[in-house]
Every structure is written in structure tokens, then in C-alpha cells.
C-alpha positions as CSV (number, residue, x, y, z in Angstrom):
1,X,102.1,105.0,84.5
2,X,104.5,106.1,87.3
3,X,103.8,105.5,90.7
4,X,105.4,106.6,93.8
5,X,105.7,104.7,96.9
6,X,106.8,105.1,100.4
7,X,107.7,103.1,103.0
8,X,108.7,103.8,106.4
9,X,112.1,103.2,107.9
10,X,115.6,103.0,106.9
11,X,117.0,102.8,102.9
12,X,118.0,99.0,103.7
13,X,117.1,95.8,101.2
14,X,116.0,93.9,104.6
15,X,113.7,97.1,105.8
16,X,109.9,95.8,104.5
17,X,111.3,93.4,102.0
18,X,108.2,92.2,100.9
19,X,106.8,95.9,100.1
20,X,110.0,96.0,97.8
21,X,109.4,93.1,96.1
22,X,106.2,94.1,95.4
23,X,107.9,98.0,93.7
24,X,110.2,95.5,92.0
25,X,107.4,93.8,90.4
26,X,105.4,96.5,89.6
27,X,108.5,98.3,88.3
28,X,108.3,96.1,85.2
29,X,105.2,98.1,84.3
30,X,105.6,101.0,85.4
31,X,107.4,103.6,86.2
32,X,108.2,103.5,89.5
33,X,110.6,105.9,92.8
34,X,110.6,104.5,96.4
35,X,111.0,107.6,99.3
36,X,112.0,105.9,102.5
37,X,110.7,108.0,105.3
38,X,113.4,107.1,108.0
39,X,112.0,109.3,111.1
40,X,109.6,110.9,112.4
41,X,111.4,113.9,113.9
42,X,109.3,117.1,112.7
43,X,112.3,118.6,111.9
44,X,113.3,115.5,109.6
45,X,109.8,115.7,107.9
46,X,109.9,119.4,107.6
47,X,113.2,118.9,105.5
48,X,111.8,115.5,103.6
49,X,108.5,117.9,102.8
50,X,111.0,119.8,100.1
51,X,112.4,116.9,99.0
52,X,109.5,115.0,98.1
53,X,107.6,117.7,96.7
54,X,110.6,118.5,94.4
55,X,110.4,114.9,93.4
56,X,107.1,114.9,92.6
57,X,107.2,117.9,90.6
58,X,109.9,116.7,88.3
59,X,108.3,112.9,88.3
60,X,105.1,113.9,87.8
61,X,103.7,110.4,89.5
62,X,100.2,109.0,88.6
63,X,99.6,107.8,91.8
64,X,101.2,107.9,95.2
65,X,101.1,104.3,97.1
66,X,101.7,104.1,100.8
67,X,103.6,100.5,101.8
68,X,102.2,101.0,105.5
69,X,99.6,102.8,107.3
70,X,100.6,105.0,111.0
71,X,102.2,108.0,110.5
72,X,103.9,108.0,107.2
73,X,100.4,107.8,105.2
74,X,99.3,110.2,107.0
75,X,102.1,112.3,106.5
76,X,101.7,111.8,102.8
77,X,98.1,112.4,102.6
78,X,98.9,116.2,103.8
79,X,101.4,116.3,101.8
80,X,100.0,116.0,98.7
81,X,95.8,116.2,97.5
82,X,96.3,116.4,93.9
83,X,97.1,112.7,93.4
84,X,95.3,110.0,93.8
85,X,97.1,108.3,97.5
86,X,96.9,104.5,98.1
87,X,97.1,103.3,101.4
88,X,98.2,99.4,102.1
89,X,97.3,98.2,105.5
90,X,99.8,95.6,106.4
91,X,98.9,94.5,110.2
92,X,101.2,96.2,112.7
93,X,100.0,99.3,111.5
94,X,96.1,99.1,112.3
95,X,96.4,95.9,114.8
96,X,96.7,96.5,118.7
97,X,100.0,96.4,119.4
98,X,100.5,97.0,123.0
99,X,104.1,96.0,123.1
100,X,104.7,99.3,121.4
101,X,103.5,100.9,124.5
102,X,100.2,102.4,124.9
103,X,100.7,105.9,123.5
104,X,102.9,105.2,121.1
105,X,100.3,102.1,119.4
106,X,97.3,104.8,120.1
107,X,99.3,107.3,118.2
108,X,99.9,104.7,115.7
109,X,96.3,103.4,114.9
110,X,94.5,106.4,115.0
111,X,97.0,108.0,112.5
112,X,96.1,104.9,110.3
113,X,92.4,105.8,110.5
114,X,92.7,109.0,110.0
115,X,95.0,108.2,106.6
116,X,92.2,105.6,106.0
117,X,89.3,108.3,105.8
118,X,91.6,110.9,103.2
119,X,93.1,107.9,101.1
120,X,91.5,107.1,97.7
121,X,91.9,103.3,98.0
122,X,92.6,101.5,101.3
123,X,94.3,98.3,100.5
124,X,94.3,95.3,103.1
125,X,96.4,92.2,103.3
126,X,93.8,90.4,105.2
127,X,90.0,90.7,105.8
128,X,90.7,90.9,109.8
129,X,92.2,94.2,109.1
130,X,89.8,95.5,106.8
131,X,87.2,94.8,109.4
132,X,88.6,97.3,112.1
133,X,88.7,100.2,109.4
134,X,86.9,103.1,111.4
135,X,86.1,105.5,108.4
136,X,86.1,104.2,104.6
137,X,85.6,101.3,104.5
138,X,83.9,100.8,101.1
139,X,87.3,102.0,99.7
140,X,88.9,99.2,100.8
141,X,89.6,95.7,99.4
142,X,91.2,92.9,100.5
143,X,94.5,91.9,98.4
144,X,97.1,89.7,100.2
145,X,100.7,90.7,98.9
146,X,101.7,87.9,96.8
147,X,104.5,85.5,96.6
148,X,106.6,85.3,93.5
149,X,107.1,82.0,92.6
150,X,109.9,81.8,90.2
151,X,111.8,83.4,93.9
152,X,110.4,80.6,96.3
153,X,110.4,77.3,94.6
154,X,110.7,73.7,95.5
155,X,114.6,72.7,95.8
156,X,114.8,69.0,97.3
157,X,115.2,68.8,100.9
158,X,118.7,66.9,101.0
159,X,120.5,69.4,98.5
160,X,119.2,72.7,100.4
161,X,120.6,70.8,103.2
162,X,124.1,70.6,101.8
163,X,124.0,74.2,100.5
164,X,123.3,75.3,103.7
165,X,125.6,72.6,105.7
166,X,123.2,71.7,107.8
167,X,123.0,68.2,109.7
168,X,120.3,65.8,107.5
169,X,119.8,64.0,110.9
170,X,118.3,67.3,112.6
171,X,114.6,68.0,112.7
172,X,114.6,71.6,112.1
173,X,112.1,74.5,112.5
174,X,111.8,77.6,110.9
175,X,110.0,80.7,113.2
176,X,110.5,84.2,112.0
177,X,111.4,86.4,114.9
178,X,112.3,90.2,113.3
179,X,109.8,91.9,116.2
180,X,110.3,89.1,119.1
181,X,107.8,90.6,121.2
182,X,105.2,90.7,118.4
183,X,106.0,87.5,117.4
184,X,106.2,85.9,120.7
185,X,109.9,84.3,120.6
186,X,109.4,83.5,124.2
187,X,106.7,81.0,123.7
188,X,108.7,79.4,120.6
189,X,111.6,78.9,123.1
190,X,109.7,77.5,124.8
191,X,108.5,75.2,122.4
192,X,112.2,74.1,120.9
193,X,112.7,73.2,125.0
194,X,109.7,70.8,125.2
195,X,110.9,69.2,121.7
196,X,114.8,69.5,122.3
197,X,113.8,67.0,125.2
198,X,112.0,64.0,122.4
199,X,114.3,64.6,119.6
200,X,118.0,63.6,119.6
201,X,118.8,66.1,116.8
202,X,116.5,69.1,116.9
203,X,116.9,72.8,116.0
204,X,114.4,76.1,116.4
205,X,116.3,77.9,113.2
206,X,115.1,81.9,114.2
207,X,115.2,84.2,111.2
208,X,115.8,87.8,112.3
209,X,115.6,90.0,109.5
210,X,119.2,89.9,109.0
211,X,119.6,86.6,106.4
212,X,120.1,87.0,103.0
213,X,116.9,86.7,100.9
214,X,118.6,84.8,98.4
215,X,119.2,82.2,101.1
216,X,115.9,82.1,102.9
217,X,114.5,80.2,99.9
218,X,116.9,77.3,100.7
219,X,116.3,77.4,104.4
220,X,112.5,77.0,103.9
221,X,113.1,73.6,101.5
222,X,115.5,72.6,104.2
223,X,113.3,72.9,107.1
224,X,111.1,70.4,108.1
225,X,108.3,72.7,110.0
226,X,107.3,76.4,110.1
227,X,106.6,77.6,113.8
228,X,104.1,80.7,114.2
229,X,102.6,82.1,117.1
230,X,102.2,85.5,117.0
231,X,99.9,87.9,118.9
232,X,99.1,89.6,116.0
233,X,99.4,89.7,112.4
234,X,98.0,90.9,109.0
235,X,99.3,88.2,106.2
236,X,102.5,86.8,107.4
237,X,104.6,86.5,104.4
238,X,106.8,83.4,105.6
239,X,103.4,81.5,105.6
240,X,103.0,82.1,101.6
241,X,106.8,81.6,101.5
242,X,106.9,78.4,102.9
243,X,103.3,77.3,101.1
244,X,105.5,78.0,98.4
245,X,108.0,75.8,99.0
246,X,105.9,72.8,100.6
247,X,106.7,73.6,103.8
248,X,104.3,72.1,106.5
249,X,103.0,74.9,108.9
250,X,102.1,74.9,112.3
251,X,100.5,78.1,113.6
252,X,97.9,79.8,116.0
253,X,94.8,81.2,114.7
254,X,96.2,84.7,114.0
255,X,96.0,87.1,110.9
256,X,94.9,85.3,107.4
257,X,97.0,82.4,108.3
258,X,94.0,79.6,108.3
259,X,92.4,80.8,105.5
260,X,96.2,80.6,103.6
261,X,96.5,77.0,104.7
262,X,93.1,75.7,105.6
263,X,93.1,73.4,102.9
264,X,96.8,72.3,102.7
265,X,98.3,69.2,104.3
266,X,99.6,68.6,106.8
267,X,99.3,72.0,108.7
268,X,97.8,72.5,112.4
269,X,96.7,75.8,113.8
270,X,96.2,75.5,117.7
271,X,96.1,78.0,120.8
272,X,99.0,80.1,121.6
273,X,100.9,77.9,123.8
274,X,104.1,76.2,124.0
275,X,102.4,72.7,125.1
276,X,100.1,72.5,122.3
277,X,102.2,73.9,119.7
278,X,104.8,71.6,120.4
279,X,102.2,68.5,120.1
280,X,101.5,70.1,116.7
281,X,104.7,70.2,115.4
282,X,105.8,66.5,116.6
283,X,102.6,65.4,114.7
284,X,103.8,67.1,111.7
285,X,107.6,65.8,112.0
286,X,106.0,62.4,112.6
287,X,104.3,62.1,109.0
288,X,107.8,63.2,107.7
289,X,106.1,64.6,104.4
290,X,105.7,68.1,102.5
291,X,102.9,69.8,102.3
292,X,100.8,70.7,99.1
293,X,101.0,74.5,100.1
294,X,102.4,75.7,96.5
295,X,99.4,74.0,95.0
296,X,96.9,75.7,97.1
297,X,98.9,79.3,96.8
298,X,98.5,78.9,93.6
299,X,94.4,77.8,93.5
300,X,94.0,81.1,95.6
301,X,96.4,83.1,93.3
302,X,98.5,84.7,95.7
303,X,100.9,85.0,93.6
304,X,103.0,88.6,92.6
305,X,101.6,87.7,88.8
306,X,98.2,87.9,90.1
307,X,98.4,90.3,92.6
308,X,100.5,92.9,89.9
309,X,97.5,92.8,87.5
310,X,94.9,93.8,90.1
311,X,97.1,96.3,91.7
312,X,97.7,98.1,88.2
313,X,93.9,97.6,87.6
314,X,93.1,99.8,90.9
315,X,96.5,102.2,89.6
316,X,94.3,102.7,85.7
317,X,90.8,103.7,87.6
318,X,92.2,105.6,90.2
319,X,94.7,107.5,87.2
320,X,91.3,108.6,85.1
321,X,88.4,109.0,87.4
């Protein structure tokens, strides 16, 4: 089997990291070449167009898998009609996203529907996006991109902390922040504020898309909360990262994040604001315990194990029918 993906953006380890992890994953089974489609200039497409159809004449590819909706599947889709194109939606991609700016998120969603109708199988990362599919819907299926577990672990709290040199007095909170406006940084300033004023020792800890990946495993044993409060999302990965490493999360009802941790403890999902997430999070800090988040990723099976073997099941029909 030999797949082809593509993912939008730049040729950097950081740029959709957990689309890559799932290619590395599925690269011990397959066969498998990444294109990274860095721009959307037509003139940088026109030139990419050669390139990609020389690649896949001389890799011959089963199947051609799309990491993202918007432009770039669409782009594929005319590309190529002979093989079978997979489409993942991934949230940004199909979700309203104003702070794009109105044309540009327009341009954005309606490419993604229009990828969605010529696509062979529509994958979703949450049943919220599946639901706003406009045209083919009955090719989609809900799969959440799973978390590999051997990756995220459990590491005891005081040793990540000395790895990472980080006070063992502070109480410290985790909030991914690589699109601020997205992911509403604002309001989780504005949260560290209202706590900064009840703790002695406290700390937002605001991961930007720039930190190792090798070290956020460490920082999510060493934290004591994970903050979320995002306008929109499809499945945040840090949520399945940190259920994998017991860490409590606090978060407003956005994307697949209560069904992910509707059954772990502690965890609070609340409305988007400062004042409520912060009465949340000093709840959480108060019971001073882990979460059983691993055990419940694992009862779901949101793991890359699990989600491998179904993706290469959809990769074996779509290959022979």
C-alpha cells in the first residue's frame, strides 16, 4: 500500500504536528510521501501541479490523503481523479472562523465543501464537524486523530519538574496558544490575572507552536491544569495529550472536548469567560490530584494503534472498490 498525503503550509516538524504523527504511524505500514503545499499563489500551484504529478507517476500511490480541508483538498481533488482522494476535516478548516476575515473564511469553507462532495471518503475529527458537511455526508465518518501512548506517558510530577526547572511551589497551567485569536489568549490572560491575585506562586505556561515535542510530554506531567477556551475547535489534540498524561482539564464546551473528558475526573467544562474559568481551575488546584484521563483515552481507544487500523481499513476498501 502507498499513500500520499498532503498538508498545507510550510516543510517544518512544528507545521500540523499531529497530521505527521499520524504519516509516521501509518508509515510503518505503508508506504508513505508527504507534499507540503506551502502557498496558494497560482503561480506556485501551477509549478507544484508538475511536480506532484511527476511524483505520482513514478510513486504510483494507492491513495491520496488530504491532512486538511480549504483549499489544498480542493486543489488535489482537480488534480488528480484516478485515485481514490481522502479528505480529513480537522476544525479550522470547515468551522466559522471569522477571525480570518470574512472572505478569506468564506473562501475557505466553501472550498472545503466543495472538496467534500468530489472526495471518496470525508474523514472528521469530531461529530460537530461532520454535522455541517453540505454535500456527502454519508461518506463521512467520525475518527478522532489518536494519541500515541508510548509518546505521552505518565512521568511523576516532581521529576518533570526538575527536568524542566521549574519551581515545585508554583501552580501552573498549561493553555495552547499557536492561533491566539482562535484560541482566545485574551480571555486566558485574563484568567492567570484573576488567579495570579489568590495564588502566591502561579503561572499561565502558553505553548506556541514553537516547543520541542519531545519536551511537551514533560510540561503536561508537570503542570497542574490544562486551560481551554477556544471559539472553535474540531478535536484539540492537547486535550488527548494531557488525558494522556493525567492531566486535569478545564475547558468550555467547544469541539469534542466533553465527550473526550465527560467521564474523567476531575475536569470542568464552563462558559467562555475568564470569571468562571478561573473558579474552575481553583476548584481543580484545590483537589491537588490527577486525573484518570489515560484510562478513559484508552476505554474510548483514541489511541494512534487504534486509529492506524481503521484508517488502513478505509485505505484496503477504498484501494479495491
Amino acid at each position: 500500500m502507498k499513500i500520499l498525503f498532503t498538508i498545507p503550509g510550510p516543510a517544518d516538524k512544528n507545521n500540523m504536528l499531529f497530521a505527521q504523527r499520524q504519516i509516521a504511524s501509518i508509515s510503518h505500514v505503508a508506504e508513505c510521501k508527504t507534499v507540503f503545499l506551502e502557498s496558494k499563489s497560482p503561480i506556485y500551484l501551477f509549478k507544484k501541479s508538475k511536480e506532484i504529478k511527476r511524483l505520482i507517476n513514478e510513486f504510483r500511490p494507492s491513495i491520496i490523503h488530504n491532512q486538511y480541508g480549504s483549499w489544498s483538498a480542493l486543489y488535489m481533488n482537480f488534480l488528480t481523479r484516478k485515485i481514490p482522494v481522502i479528505i480529513t476535516l480537522q476544525g479550522s478548516d470547515i468551522n466559522y472562523t471569522p477571525t480570518d476575515g470574512f472572505v478569506k473564511d468564506l473562501i475557505a469553507r466553501y472550498s472545503t465543501q466543495l472538496a467534500c462532495l468530489l472526495s471518496k471518503k470525508i474523514v472528521c475529527v469530531s461529530s460537530s464537524l461532520k454535522s455541517k458537511i453540505f454535500f456527502g455526508k454519508k461518506k463521512a465518518i467520525v475518527l478522532p486523530n489518536g494519541i500515541d501512548l508510548k509518546q505521552f506517558h505518565i512521568i511523576d510530577r516532581f521529576i518533570a519538574r526538575q527536568q524542566l526547572k521549574w519551581n515545585e511551589k508554583e501552580k501552573i497551567i498549561l493553555f495552547n496558544s499557536n492561533n491566539p485569536k482562535i484560541k482566545r489568549l485574551d480571555i486566558a490572560n485574563e484568567v492567570a490575572n484573576i488567579l495570579s491575585s489568590k495564588y502566591n506562586h502561579f503561572r499561565l505556561e502558553i505553548l506556541n507552536g514553537k516547543v520541542e515535542p519531545d519536551k511537551i510530554n514533560l510540561m503536561l506531567n508537570a503542570a497542574d491544569c490544562l486551560l481551554v477556551c477556544s471559539n472553535s475547535e474540531g478535536s484539540p489534540t492537547i486535550v488527548k495529550e494531557s488525558m494522556a498524561c493525567n492531566l486535569p482539564v478545564v475547558s468550555n464546551d467547544v469541539g469534542d472536548v466533553l465527550e473526550r473528558i465527560k467521564n474523567t475526573t476531575p475536569h470542568k467544562i464552563c462558559p467562555q469567560n475568564s470569571k468562571d474559568l478561573a473558579a474552575a481551575i481553583e476548584d481543580v488546584l484545590n483537589l491537588n490530584i490527577r486525573s484518570n484521563g489515560r484510562e478513559e483515552l484508552i476505554k474510548q481507544q483514541i489511541d494512534s494503534d487504534n486509529t492506524l487500523k481503521k484508517l488502513m481499513n478505509i485505505y484496503s476498501y477504498l484501494a479495491t472498490h
